[in-house]
KEDRENZA-513002 format. One record per residue: x, y, z of N, C-alpha, C in turn; residue number from 1. Coordinates in steps of 0.1 Angstrom, whole numbers, always signed. Layout:
BEGIN
ATOM;X;Y;Z;X;Y;Z;X;Y;Z;NUM
...
This chain:
BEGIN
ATOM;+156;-111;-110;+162;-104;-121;+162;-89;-117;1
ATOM;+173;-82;-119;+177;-68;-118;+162;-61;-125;2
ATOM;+157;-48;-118;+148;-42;-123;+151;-33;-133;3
ATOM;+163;-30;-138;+170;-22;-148;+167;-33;-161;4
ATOM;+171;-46;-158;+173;-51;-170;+156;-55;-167;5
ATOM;+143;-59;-160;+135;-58;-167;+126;-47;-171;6
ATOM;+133;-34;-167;+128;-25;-173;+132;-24;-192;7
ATOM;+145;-27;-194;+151;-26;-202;+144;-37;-213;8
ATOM;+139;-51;-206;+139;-54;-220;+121;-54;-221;9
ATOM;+107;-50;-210;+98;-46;-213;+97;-37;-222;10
ATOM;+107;-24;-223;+104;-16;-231;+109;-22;-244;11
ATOM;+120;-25;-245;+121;-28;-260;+113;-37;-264;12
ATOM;+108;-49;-260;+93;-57;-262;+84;-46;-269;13
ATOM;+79;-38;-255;+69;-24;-265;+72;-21;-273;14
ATOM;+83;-12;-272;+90;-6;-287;+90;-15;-298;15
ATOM;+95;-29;-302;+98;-36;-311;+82;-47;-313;16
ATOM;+79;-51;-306;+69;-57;-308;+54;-58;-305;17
ATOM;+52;-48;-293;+34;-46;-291;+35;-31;-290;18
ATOM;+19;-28;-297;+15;-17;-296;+7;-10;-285;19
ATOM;+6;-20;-275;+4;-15;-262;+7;-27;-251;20
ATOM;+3;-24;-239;+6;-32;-222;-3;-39;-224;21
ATOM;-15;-38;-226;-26;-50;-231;-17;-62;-236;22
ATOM;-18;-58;-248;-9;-70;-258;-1;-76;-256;23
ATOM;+7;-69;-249;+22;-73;-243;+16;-83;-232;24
ATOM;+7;-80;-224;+4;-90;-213;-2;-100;-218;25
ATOM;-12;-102;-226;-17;-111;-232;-7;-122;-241;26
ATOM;+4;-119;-245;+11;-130;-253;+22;-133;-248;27
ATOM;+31;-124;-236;+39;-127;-227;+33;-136;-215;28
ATOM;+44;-150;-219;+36;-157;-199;+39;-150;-187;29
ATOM;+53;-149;-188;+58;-140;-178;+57;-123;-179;30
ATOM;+50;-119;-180;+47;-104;-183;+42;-97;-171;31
ATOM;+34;-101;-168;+27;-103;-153;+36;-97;-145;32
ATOM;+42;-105;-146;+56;-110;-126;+68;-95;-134;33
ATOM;+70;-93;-146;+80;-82;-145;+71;-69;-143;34
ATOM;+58;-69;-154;+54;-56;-148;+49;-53;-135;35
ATOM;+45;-65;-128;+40;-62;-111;+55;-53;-105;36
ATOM;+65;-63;-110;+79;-57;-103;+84;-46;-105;37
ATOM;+78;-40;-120;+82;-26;-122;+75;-20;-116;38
ATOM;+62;-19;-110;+55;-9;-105;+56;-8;-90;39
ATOM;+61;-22;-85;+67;-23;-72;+77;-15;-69;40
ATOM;+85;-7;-80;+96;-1;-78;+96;+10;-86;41
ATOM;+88;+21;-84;+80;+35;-89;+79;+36;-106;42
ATOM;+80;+26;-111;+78;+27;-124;+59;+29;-129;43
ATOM;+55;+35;-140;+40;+32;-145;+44;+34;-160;44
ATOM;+27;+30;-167;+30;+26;-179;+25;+37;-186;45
ATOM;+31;+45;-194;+24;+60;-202;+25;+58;-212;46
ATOM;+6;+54;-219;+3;+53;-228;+7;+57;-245;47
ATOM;+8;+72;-238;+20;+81;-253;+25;+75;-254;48
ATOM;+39;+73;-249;+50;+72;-250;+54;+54;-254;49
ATOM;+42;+42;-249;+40;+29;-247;+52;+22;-242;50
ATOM;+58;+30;-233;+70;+24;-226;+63;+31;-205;51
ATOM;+76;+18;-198;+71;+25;-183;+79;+30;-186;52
ATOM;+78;+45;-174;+87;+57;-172;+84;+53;-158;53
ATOM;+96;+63;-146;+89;+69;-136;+80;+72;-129;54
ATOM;+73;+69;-120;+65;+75;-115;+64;+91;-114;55
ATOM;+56;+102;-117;+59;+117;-113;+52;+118;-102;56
């Protein structure tokens, strides 16, 4: 899967349905395998914000 679209639909997951990456990992099976992939590819997860951004 393109890392845009699983960037795109982790965060809306966050946004629309968990209040944090915990959560989200816990009730997603696949959650795992996208967020390993986002971070494989300079993304992290900031807590404010409860979406990955960029790495700075």
């Amino acid at each position: 899967m393109d890392i845009n679209v699983i960037l795109s639909l982790i965060n809306t997951k966050l946004r629309d349905f968990y209040s944090s990456r915990d959560e989200l990992l816990e009730d997603m099976d696949n959650a795992y395998e996208m967020v390993a992939q986002l971070e494989e590819n300079g993304y992290e997860y900031n807590e404010k914000l409860n979406k990955f951004v960029i790495k700075q």
